[in-house]
PDB file as gemmi writes it, atoms N, CA and C in Angstrom:
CRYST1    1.000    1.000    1.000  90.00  90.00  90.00 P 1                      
ATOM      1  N   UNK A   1       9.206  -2.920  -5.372  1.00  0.00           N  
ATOM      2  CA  UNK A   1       9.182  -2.674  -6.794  1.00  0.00           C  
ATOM      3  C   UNK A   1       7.876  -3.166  -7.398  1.00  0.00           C  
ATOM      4  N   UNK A   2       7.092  -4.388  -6.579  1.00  0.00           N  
ATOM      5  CA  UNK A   2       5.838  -5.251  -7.273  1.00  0.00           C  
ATOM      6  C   UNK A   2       4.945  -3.805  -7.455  1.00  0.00           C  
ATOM      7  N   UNK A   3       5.138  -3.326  -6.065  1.00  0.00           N  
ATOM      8  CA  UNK A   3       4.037  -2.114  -6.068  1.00  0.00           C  
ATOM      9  C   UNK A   3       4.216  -1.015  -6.479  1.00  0.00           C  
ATOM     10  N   UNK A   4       5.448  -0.408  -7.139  1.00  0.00           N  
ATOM     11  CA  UNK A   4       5.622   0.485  -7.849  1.00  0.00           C  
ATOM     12  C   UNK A   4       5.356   0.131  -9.533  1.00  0.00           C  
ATOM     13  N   UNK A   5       5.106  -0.813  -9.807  1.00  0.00           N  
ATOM     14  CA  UNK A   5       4.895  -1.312 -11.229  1.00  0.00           C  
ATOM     15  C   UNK A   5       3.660  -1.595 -11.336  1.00  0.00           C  
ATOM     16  N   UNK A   6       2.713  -2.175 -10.216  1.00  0.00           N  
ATOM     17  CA  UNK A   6       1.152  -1.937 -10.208  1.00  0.00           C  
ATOM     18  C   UNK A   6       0.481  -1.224  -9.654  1.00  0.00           C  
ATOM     19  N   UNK A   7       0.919  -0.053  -8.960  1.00  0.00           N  
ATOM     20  CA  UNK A   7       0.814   1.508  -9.276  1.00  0.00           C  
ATOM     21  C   UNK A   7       0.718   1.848 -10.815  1.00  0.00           C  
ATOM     22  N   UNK A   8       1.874   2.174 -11.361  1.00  0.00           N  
ATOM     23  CA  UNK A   8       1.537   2.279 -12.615  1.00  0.00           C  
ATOM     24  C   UNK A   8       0.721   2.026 -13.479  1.00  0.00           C  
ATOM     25  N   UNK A   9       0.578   0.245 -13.634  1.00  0.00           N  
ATOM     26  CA  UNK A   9      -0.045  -0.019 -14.273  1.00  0.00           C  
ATOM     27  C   UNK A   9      -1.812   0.220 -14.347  1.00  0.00           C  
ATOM     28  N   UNK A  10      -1.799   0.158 -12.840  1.00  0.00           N  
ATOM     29  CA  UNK A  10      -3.300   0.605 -12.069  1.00  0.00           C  
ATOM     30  C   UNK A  10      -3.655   2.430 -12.968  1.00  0.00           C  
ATOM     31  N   UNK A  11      -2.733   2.773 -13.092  1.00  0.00           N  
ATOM     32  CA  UNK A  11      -2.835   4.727 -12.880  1.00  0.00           C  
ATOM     33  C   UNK A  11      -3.343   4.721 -15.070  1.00  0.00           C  
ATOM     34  N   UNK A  12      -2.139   3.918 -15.124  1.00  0.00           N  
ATOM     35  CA  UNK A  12      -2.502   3.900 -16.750  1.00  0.00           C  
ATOM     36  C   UNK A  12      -3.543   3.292 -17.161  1.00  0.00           C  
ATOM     37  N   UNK A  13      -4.398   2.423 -16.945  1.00  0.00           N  
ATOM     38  CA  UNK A  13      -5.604   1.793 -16.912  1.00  0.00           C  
ATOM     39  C   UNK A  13      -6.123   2.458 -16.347  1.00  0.00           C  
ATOM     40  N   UNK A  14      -6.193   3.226 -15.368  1.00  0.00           N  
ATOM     41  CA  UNK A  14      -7.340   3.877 -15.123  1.00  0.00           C  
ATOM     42  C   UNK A  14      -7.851   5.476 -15.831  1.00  0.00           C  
ATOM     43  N   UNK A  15      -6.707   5.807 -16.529  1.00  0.00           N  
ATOM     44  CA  UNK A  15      -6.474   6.732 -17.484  1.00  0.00           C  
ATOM     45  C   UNK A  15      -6.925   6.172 -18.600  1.00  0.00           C  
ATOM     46  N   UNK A  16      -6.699   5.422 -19.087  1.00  0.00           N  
ATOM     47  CA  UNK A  16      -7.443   4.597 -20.196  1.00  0.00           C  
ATOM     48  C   UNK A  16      -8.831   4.244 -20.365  1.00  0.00           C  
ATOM     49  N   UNK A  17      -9.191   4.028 -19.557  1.00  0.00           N  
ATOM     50  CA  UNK A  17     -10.832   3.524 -19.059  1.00  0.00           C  
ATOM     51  C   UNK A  17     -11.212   4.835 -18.659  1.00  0.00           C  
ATOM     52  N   UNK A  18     -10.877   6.105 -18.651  1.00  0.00           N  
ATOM     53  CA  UNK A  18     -11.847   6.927 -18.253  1.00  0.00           C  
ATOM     54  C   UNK A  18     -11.822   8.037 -19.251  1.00  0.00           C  
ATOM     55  N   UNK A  19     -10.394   7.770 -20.796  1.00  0.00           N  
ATOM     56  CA  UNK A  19     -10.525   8.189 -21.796  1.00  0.00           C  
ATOM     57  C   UNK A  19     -11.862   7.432 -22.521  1.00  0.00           C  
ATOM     58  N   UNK A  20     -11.597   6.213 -22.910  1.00  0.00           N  
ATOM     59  CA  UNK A  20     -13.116   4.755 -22.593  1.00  0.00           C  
ATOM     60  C   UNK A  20     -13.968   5.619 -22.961  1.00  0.00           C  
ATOM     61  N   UNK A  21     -14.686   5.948 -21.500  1.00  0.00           N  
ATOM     62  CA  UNK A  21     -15.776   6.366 -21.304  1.00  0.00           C  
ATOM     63  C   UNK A  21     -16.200   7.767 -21.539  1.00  0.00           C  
ATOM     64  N   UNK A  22     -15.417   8.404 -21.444  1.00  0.00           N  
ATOM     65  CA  UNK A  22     -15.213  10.044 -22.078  1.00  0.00           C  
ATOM     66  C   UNK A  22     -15.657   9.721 -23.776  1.00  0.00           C  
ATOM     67  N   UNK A  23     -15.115   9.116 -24.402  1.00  0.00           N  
ATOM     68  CA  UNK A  23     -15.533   8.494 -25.636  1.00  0.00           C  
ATOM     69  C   UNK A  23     -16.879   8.685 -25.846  1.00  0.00           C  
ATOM     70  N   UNK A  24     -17.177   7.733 -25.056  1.00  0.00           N  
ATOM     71  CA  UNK A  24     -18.986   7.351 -25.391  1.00  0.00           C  
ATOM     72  C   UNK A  24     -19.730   8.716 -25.301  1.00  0.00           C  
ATOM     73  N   UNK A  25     -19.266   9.353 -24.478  1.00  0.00           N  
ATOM     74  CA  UNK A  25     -20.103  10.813 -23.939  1.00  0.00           C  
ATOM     75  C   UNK A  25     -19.723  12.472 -25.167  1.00  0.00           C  
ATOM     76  N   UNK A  26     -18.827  11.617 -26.209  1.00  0.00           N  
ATOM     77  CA  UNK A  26     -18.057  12.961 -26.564  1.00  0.00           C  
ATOM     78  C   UNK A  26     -19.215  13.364 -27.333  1.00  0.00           C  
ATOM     79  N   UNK A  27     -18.754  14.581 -28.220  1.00  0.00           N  
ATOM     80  CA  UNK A  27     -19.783  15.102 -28.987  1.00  0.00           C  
ATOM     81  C   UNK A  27     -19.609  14.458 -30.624  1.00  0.00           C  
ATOM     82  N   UNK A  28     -19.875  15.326 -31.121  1.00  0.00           N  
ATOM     83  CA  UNK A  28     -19.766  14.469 -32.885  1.00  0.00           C  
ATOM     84  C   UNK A  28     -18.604  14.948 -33.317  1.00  0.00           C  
ATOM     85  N   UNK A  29     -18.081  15.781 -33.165  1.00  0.00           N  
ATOM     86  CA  UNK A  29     -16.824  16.401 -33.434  1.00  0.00           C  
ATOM     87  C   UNK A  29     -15.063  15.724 -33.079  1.00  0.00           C  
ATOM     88  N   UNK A  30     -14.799  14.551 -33.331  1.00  0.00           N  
ATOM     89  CA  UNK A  30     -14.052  13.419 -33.000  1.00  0.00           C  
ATOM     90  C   UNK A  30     -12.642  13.615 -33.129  1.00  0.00           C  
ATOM     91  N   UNK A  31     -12.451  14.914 -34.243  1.00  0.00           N  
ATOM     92  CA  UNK A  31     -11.112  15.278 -33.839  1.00  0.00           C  
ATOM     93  C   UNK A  31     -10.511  16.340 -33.257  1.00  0.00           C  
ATOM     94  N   UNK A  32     -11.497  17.373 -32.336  1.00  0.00           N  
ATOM     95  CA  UNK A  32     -11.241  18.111 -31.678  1.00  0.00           C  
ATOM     96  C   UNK A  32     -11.323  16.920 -30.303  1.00  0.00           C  
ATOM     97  N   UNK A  33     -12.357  16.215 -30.243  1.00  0.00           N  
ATOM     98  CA  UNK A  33     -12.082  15.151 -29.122  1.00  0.00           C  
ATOM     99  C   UNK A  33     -10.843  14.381 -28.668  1.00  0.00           C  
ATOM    100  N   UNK A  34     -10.312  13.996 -29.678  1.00  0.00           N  
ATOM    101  CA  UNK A  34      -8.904  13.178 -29.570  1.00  0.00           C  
ATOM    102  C   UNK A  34      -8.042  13.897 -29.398  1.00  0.00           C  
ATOM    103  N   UNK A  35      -7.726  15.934 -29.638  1.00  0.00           N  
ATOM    104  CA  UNK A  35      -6.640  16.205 -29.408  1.00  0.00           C  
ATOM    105  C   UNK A  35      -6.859  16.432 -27.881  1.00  0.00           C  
ATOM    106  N   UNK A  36      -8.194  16.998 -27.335  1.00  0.00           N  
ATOM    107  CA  UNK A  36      -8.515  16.830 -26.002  1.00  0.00           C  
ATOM    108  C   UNK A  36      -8.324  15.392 -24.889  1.00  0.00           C  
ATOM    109  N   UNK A  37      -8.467  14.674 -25.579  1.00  0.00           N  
ATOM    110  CA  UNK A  37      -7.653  12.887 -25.054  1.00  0.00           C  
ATOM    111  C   UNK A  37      -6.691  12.758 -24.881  1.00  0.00           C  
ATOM    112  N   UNK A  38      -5.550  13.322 -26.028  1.00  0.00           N  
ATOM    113  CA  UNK A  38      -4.328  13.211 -25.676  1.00  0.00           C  
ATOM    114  C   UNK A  38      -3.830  14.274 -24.504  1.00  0.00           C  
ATOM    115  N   UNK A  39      -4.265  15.175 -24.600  1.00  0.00           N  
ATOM    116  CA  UNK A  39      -3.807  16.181 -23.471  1.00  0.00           C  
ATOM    117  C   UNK A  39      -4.443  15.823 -22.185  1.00  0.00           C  
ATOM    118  N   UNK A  40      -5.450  15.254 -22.511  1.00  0.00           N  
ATOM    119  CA  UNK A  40      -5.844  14.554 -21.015  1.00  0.00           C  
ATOM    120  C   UNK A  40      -4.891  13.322 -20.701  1.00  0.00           C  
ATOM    121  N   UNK A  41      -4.596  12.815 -21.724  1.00  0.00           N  
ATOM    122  CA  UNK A  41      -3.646  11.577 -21.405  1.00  0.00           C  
ATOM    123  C   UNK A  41      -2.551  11.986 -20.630  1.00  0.00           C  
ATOM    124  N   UNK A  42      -1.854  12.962 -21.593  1.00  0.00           N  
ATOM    125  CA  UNK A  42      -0.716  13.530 -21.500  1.00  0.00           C  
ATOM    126  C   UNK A  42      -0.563  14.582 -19.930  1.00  0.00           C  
ATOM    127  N   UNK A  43      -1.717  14.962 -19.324  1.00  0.00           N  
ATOM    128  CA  UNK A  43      -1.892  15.665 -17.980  1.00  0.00           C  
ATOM    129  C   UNK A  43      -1.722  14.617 -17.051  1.00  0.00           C  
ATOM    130  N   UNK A  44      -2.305  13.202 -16.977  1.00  0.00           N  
ATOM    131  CA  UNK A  44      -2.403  12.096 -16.327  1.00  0.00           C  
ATOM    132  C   UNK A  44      -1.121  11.675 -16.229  1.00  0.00           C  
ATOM    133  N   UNK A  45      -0.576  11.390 -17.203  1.00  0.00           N  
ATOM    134  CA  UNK A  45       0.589  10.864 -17.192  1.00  0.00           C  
ATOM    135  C   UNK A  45       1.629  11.731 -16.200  1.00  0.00           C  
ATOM    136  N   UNK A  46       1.511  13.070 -16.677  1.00  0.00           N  
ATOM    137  CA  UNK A  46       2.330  14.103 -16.095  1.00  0.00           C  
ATOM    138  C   UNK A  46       2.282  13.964 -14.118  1.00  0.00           C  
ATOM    139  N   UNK A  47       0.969  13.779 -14.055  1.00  0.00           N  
ATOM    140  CA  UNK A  47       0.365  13.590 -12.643  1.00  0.00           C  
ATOM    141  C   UNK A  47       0.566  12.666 -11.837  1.00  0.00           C  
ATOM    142  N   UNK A  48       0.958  11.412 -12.591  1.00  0.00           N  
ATOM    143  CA  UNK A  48       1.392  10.171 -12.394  1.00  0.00           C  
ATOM    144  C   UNK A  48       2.667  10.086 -11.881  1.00  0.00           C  
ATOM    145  N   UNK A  49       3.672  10.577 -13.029  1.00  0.00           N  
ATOM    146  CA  UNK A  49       5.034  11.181 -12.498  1.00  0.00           C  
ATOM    147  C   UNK A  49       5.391  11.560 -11.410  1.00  0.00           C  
ATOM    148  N   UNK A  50       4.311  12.832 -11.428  1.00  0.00           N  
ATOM    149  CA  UNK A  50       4.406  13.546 -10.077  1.00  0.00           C  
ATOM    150  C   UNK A  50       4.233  12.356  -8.956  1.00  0.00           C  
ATOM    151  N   UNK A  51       2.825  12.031  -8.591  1.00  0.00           N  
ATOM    152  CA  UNK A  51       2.541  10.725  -8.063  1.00  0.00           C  
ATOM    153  C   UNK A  51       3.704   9.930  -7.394  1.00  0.00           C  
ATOM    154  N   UNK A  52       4.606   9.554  -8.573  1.00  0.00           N  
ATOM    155  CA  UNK A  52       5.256   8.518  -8.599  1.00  0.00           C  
ATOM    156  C   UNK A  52       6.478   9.064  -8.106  1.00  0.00           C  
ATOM    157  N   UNK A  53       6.642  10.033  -7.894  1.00  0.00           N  
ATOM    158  CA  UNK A  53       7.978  10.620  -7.391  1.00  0.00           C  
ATOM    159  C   UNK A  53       7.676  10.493  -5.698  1.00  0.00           C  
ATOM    160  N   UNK A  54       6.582  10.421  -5.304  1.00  0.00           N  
ATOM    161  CA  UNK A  54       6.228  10.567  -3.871  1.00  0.00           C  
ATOM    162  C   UNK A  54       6.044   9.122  -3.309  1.00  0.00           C  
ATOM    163  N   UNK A  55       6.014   8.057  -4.414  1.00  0.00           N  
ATOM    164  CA  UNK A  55       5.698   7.038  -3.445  1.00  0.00           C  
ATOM    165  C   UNK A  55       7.258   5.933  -2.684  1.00  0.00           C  
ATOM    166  N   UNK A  56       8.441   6.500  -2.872  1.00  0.00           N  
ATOM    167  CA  UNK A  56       9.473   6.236  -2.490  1.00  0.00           C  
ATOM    168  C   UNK A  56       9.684   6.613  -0.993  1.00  0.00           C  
ATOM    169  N   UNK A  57       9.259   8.276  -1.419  1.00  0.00           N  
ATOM    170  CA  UNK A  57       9.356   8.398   0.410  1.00  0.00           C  
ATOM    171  C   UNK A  57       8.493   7.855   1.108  1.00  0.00           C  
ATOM    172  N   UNK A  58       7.310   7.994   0.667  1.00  0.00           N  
ATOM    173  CA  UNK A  58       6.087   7.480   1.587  1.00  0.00           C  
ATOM    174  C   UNK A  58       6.241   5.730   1.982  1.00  0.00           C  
ATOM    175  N   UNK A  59       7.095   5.131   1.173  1.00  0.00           N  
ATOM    176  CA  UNK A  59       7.426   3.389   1.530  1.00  0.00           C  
ATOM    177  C   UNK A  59       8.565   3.737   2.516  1.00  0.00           C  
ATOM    178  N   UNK A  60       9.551   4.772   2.604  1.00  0.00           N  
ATOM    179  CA  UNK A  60      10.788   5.063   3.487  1.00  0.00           C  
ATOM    180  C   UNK A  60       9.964   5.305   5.031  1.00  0.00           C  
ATOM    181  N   UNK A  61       8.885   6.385   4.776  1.00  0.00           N  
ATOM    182  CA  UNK A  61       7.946   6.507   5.785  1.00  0.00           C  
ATOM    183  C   UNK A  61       7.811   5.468   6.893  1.00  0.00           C  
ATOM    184  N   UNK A  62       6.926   4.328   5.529  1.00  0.00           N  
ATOM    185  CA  UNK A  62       5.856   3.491   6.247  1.00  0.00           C  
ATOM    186  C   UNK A  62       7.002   2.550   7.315  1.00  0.00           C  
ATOM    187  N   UNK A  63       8.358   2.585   6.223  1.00  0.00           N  
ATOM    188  CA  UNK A  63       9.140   1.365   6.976  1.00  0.00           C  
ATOM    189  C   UNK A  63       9.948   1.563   8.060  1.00  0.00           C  
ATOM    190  N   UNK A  64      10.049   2.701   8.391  1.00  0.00           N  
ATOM    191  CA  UNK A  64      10.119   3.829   9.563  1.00  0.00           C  
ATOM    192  C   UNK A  64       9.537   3.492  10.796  1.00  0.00           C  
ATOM    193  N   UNK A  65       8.196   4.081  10.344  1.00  0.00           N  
ATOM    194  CA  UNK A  65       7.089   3.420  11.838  1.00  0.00           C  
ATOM    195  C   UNK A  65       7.231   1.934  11.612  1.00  0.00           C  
ATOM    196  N   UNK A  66       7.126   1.324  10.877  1.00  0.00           N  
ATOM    197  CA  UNK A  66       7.062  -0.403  11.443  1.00  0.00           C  
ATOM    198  C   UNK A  66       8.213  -0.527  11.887  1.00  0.00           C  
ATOM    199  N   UNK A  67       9.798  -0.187  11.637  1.00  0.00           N  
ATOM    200  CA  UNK A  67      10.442  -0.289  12.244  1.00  0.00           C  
ATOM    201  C   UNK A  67      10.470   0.314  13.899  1.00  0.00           C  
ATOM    202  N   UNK A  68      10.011   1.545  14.128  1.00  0.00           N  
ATOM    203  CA  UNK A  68       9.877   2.394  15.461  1.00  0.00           C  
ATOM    204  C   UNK A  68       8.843   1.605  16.043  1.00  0.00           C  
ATOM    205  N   UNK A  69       8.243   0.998  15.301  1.00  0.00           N  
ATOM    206  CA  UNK A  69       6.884   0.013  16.103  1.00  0.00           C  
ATOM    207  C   UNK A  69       7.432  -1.033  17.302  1.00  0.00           C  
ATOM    208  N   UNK A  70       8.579  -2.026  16.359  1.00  0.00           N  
ATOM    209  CA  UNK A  70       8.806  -2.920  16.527  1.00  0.00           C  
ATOM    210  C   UNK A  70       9.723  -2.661  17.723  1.00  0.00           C  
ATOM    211  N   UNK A  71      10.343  -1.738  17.768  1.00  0.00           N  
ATOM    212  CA  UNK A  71      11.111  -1.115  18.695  1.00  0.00           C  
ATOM    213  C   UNK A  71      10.164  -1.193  19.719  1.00  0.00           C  
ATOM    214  N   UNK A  72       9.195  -0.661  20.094  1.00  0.00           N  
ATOM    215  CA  UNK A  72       8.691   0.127  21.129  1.00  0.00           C  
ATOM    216  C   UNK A  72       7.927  -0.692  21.463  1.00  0.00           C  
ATOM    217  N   UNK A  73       7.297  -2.049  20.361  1.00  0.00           N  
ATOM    218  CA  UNK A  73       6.524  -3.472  21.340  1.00  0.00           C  
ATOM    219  C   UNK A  73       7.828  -4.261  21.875  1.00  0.00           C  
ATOM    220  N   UNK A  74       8.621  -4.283  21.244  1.00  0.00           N  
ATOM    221  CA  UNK A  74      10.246  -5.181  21.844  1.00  0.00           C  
ATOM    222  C   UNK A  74      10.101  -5.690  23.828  1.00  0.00           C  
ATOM    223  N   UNK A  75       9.876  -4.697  24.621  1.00  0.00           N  
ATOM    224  CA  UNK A  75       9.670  -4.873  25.683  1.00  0.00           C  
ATOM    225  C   UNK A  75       8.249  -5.807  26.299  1.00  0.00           C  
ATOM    226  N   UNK A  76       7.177  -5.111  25.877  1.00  0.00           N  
ATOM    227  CA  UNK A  76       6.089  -6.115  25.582  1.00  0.00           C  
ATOM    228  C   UNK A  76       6.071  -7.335  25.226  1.00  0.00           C  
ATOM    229  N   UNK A  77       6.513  -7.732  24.285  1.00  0.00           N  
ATOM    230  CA  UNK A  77       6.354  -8.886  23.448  1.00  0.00           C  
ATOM    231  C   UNK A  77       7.693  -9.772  24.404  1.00  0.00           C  
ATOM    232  N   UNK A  78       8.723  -9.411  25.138  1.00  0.00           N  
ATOM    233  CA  UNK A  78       9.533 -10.024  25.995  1.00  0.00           C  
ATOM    234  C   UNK A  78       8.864 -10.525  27.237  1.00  0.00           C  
ATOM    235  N   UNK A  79       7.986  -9.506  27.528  1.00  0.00           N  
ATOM    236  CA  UNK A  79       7.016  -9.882  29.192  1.00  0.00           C  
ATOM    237  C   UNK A  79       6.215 -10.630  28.689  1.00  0.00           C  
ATOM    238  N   UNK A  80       5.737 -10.681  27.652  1.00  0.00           N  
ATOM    239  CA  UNK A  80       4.898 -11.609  26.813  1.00  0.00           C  
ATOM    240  C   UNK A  80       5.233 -12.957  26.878  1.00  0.00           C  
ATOM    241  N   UNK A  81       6.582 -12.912  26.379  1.00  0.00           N  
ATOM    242  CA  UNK A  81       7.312 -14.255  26.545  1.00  0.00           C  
ATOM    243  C   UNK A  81       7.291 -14.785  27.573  1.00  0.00           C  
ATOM    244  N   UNK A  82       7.918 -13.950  28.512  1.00  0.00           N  
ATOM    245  CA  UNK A  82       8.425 -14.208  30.162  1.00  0.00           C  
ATOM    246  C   UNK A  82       6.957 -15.063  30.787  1.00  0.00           C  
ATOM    247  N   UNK A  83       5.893 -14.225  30.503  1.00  0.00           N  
ATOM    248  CA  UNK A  83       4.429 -14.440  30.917  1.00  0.00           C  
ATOM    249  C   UNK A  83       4.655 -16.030  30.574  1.00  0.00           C  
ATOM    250  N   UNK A  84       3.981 -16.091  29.533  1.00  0.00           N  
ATOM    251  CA  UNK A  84       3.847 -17.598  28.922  1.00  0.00           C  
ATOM    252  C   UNK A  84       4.905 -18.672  29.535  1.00  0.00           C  
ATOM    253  N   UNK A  85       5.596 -18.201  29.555  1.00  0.00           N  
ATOM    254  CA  UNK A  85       7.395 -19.645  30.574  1.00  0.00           C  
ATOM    255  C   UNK A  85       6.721 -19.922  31.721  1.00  0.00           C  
ATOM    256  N   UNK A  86       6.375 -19.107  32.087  1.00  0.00           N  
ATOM    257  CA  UNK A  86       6.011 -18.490  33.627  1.00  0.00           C  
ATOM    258  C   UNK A  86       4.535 -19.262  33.946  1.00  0.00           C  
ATOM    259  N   UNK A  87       3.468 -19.373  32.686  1.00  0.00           N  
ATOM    260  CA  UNK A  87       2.740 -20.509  32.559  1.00  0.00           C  
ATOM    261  C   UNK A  87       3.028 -21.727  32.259  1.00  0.00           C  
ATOM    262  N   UNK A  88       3.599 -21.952  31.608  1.00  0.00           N  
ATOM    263  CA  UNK A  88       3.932 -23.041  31.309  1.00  0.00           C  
ATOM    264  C   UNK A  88       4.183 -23.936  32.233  1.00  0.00           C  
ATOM    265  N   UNK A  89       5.500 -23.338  33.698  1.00  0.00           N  
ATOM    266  CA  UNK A  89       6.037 -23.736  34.207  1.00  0.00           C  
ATOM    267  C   UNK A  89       5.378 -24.247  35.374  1.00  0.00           C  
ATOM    268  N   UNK A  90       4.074 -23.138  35.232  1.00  0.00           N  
ATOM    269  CA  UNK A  90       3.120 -23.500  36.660  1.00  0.00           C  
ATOM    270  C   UNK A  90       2.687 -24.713  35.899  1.00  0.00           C  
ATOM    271  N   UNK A  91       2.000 -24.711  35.172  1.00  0.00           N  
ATOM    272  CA  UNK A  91       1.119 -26.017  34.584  1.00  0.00           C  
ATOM    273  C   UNK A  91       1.868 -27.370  34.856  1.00  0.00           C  
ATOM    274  N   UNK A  92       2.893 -27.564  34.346  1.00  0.00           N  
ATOM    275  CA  UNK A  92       3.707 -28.734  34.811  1.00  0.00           C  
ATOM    276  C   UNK A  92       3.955 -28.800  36.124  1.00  0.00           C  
ATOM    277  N   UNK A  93       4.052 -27.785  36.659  1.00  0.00           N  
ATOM    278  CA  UNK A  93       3.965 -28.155  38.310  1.00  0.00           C  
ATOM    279  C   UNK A  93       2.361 -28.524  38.616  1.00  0.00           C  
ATOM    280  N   UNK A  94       1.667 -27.741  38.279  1.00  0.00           N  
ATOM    281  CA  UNK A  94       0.400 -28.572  38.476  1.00  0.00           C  
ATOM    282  C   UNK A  94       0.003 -29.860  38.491  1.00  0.00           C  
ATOM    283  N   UNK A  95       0.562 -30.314  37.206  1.00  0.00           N  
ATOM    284  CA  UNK A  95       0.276 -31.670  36.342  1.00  0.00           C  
ATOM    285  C   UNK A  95       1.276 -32.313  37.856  1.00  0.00           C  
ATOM    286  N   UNK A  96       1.874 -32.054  38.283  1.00  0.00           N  
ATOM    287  CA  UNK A  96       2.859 -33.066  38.917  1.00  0.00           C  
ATOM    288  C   UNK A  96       2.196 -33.363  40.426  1.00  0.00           C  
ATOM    289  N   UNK A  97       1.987 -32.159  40.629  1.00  0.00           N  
ATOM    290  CA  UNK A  97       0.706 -32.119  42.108  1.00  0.00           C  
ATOM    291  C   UNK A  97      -0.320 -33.164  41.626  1.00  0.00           C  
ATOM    292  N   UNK A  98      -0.839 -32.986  40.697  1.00  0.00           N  
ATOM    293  CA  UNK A  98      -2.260 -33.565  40.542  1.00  0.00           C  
ATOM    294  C   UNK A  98      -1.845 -35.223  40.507  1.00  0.00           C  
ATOM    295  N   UNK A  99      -0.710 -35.592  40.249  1.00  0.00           N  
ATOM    296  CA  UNK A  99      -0.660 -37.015  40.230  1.00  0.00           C  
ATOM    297  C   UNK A  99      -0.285 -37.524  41.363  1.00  0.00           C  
TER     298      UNK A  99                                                      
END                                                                             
């Protein structure tokens, strides 16, 4: 949810700041400009929506493969384990030789 709310907030600020700067560049004509702002606002926003309708699946996605990930190192990360015991066990036998 953190990142669906600074999504947003990111998308609306950046819609904002590039109305901003559209500003500085407009012509002298300030209220044909502003109804052009709002419809730019109002397209952004619309786009955003859209946007924002897609980033549910795409987190269902991501948590998908990390889950299928975790699956498929599961075996690895066990020989992994096994490995390391398997050192361990020499080392203390070592240590016991060496004395």
């Amino acid at each position: 949810m953190k990142f669906f709310s600074g999504f947003i907030i990111g998308a609306i600020s950046g819609a904002a700041l590039e109305m901003l700067q559209s500003q500085k560049n407009a012509s002298v004509d300030n209220s044909t400009n502003l109804f052009h702002n709002i419809k730019d606002l109002k397209n952004t926003l619309v786009e955003l929506k859209d946007n924002a309708s897609i980033v549910p699946g795409v987190l269902s996605g991501l948590q998908s493969d990390i889950t299928n990930y975790a699956e498929d190192i599961a075996p690895a990360v066990e020989n992994l384990k096994s490995s390391v015991s398997e050192m361990q066990s020499n080392l203390e036998e070592f240590k016991d030789i060496s004395n």
